[in-house]
VEXGU-498107 format. One line per field, with one value per residue (C-alpha): residue number from 1; x, y, z; residue in one letter. Coordinates in Angstrom, 2 decimals, always signed. Example, Ala and Ser with C-alpha at 12.3 -4.5 7.8 and 13.67 -1.06 7.14 Angstrom:
% VEXGU-498107
nr = (1, 2) .
x = (+12.30, +13.67) .
y = (-4.50, -1.06) .
z = (+7.80, +7.14) .
rest = (A, S) .
This chain:
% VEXGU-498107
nr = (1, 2, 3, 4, 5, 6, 7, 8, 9, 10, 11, 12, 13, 14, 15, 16, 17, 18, 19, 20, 21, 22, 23, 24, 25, 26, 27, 28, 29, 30, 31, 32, 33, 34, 35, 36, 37, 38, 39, 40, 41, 42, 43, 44, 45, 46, 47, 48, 49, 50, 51, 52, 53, 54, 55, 56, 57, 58, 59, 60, 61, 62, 63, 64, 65, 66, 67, 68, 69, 70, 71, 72, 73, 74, 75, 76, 77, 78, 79, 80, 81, 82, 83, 84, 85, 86, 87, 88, 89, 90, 91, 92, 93, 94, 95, 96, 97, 98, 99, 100, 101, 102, 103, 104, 105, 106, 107, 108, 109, 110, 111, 112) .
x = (+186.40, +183.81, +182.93, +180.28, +180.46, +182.02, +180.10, +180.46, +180.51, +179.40, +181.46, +184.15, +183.78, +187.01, +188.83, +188.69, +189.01, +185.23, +183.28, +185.12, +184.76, +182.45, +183.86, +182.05, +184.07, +187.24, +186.73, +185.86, +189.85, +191.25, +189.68, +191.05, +194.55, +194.18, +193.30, +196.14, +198.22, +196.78, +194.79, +190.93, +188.92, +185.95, +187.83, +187.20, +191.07, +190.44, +186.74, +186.43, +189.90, +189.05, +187.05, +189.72, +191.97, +189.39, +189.37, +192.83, +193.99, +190.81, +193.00, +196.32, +195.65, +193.46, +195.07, +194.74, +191.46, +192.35, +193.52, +196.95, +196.44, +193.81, +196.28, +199.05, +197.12, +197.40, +200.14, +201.53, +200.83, +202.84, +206.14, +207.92, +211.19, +212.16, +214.49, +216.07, +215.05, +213.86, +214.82, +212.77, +214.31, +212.58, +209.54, +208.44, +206.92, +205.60, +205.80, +204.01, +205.75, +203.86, +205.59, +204.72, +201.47, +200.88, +201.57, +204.46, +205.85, +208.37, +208.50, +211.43, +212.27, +213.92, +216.84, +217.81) .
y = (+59.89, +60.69, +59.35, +62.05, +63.34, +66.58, +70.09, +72.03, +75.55, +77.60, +77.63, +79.53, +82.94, +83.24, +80.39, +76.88, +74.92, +74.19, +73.92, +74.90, +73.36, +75.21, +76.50, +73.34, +71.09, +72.81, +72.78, +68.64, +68.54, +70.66, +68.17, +65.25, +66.77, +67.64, +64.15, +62.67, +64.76, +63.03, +66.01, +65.95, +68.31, +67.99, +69.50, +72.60, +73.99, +72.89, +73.06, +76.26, +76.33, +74.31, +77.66, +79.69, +78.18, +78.33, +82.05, +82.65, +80.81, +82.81, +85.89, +84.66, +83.70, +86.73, +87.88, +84.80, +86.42, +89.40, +91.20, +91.93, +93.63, +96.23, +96.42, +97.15, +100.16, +102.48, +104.77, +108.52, +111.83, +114.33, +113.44, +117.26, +117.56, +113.78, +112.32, +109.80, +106.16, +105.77, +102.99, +101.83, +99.55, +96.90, +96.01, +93.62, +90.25, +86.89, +83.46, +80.30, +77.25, +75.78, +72.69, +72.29, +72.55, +75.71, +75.10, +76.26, +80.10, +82.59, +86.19, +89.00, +92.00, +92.51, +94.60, +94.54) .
z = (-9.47, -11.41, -14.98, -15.67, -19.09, -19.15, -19.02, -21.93, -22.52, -25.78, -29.32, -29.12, -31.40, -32.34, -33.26, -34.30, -31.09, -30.93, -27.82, -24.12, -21.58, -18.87, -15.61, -13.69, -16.23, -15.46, -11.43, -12.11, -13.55, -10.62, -8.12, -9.93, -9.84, -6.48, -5.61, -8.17, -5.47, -2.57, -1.14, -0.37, -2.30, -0.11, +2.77, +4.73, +3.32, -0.77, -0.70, -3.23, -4.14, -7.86, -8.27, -6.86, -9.60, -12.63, -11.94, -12.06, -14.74, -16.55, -15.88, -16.28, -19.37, -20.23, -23.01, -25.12, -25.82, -26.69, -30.39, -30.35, -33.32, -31.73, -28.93, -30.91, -32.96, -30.22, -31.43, -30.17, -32.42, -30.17, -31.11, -31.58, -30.55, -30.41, -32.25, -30.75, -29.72, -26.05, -24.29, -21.53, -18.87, -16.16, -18.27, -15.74, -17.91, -17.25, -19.08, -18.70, -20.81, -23.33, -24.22, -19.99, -20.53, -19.09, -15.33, -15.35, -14.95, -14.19, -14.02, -14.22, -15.93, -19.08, -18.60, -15.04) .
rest = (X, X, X, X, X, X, X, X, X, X, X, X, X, X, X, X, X, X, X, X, X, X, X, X, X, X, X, X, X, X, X, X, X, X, X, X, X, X, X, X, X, X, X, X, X, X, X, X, X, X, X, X, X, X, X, X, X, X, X, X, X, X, X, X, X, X, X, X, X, X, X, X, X, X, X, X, X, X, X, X, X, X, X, X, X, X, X, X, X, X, X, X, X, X, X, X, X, X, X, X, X, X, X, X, X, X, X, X, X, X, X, X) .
């Protein structure tokens, strides 16, 4: 393992977490779980799959960088003839634990 320093990224602009660590950073940490697991990252089979990882838990997580608030502006003018709550069933939805730091998830529908 190595004891290289790790690679950081650029301030965050939004937020008060400070610096993130770069995607080279993050792969480093995937490799050492992957080794705390008794697999060899070096292999043919796990060779890219630290970047395979960084990139989806950069979309998994996705919306952590995005304004619920702009999200959540978006509202519907044509509304004649409605009176009546609409219900809409199956909303399909995914979690990831935080207390589990993250790795953790489920998925479902609220619903069914």
């Amino acid at each position: 393992m190595s004891n290289a320093p790790l690679h950081m990224a650029s301030p965050i602009s939004s937020g008060s977490h400070g610096l993130l660590p770069s995607q080279l950073a993050v792969e480093d940490a995937f490799r050492v779980v992957l080794r705390w697991i008794g697999e060899d990252p070096d292999r043919d089979g796990l060779r890219e799959t630290p970047g395979r990882l960084v990139r989806a838990y950069r979309e998994y997580f996705s919306g952590y960088r995005q304004d619920p608030e702009q999200i959540l502006q978006k509202t519907f003018e044509e509304m004649d003839g409605y009176d009546e709550m609409i219900v809409l069933r199956g909303i399909p939805f995914e979690v990831s634990v935080q207390n589990l730091s993250h790795i953790l998830s489920g998925d479902g529908s609220g619903f069914r």
